[in-house]
C-alpha positions, 0 to 999 in steps of 0.5 A: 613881114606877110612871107617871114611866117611862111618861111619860119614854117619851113626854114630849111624847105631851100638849101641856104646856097640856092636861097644867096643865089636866088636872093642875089639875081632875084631880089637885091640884084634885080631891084637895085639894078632896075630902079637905079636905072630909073633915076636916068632913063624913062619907063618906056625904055625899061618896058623894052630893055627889062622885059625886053632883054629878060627873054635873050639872057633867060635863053643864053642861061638856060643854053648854058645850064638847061641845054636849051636849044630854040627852034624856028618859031622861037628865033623869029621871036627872038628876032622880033624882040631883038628888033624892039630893042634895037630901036629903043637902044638907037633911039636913047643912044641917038640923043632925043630930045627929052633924053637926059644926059646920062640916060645910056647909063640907065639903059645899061642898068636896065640891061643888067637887071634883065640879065639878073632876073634871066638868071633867076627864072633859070635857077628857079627851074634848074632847082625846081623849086616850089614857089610859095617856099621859093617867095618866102625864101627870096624875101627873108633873105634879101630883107636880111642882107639889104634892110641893115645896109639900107638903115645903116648907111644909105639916106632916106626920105622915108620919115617925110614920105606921104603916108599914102605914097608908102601905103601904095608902094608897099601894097603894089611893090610888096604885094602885088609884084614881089608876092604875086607876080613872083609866085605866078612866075615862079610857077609858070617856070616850073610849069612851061618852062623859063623861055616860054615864060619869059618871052611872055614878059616881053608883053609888059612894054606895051602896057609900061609905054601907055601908062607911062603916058597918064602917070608920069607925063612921059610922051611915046614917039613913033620910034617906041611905039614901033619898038613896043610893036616888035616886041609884042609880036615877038612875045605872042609869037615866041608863046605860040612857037615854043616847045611845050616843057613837061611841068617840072616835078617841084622839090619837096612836091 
């Protein structure tokens, strides 16, 4: 609804391909993929395995589409970040205490949305797209592809949901996180490059893990903590040792 005016202002701003593309990995991708997981495992482990893994599939695309190429630095972050997850993955797969039955299967989704959003950082940067056109462009579409699968078929408790609850998720959802943290990326892509910004996100566990602990009653072992260590140093590291990338001239700039 606030990115539909943007995007009727320049409709043809991003050829309609990339848009499929951008709203497939970016949008409906990413999304279903990251909040399925949480129906199974906790948000600790999406802190780690999300923003996490986006750094390793964001390098492994950019090496296939970008001719990325880490130096020494980078690598010892990588392996820092590989590290934290190693512990996670060890610790969900180890059968704690608190895990649930199928909490595997959420790790594998939050994986697979790392993967997603790994391939939209590079896309964004391949096709150098401007963000406020890139933002408005992802919601339209995905809101055009999911909004009548998600009326027409799937269940909805919408109708009972507390009114603040709606208020809260569409002001923190829509707005802050799909609007400003996806135009603050988007620009970050273009101006330092996807690796360098995606090694950055691997700060958000530490933050994920400790809120986690007040909001939703979920306690933090010696094994995530240590995990949530080695991928913050990997991030701090793997921002200082990057290469600097030459802002990306943004198409229709």
């Amino acid at each position: 609804l606030i990115l539909l005016p943007v995007f009727l202002r320049r409709p043809f701003a991003i050829p309609w391909a990339q848009l499929l593309a951008l709203s497939a990995f970016g949008g409906i991708g990413y999304a279903l993929l990251v909040y399925c997981g949480f129906m199974f495992a906790p948000a600790a482990h999406a802190g780690i395995l999300v923003n996490g893994g986006i750094p390793f599939s964001t390098a492994l695309v950019a090496w296939a589409l970008l001719g990325f190429r880490p130096n020494r630095g980078v690598m010892a972050a990588f392996a820092l970040t590989a590290l934290g997850i190693a512990l996670m993955a060890w610790h969900s797969l180890g059968g704690a205490a608190a895990a649930g039955p199928r909490q595997w299967l959420g790790d594998i989704l939050f994986l697979g949305g790392a993967l997603c959003w790994g391939v939209f950082g590079v896309l964004l940067r391949k096709w150098r797209l401007r963000p406020l056109d890139a933002m408005a462009g992802l919601a339209t579409v995905s809101a055009v592809l999911y909004l009548p699968v998600y009326f027409l078929l799937l269940p909805s408790t919408i109708a009972t949901a507390p009114s603040g609850q709606i208020v809260l998720q569409a002001v923190y959802q829509g707005i802050v996180v799909a609007i400003c943290g996806g135009m603050l990326f988007t620009f970050a892509t273009q101006t330092i490059g996807p690796v360098k910004a995606a090694l950055v996100l691997a700060l958000v566990p530490g933050i994920t893990a400790v809120a986690a602990v007040p909001l939703l009653g979920e306690a933090v072992d010696a094994i995530t903590v240590l995990g949530l260590v080695c991928a913050t140093l990997g991030a701090v590291l793997g921002a200082i040792a990057s290469a600097p990338h030459p802002p990306a001239p943004l198409a229709g700039r």
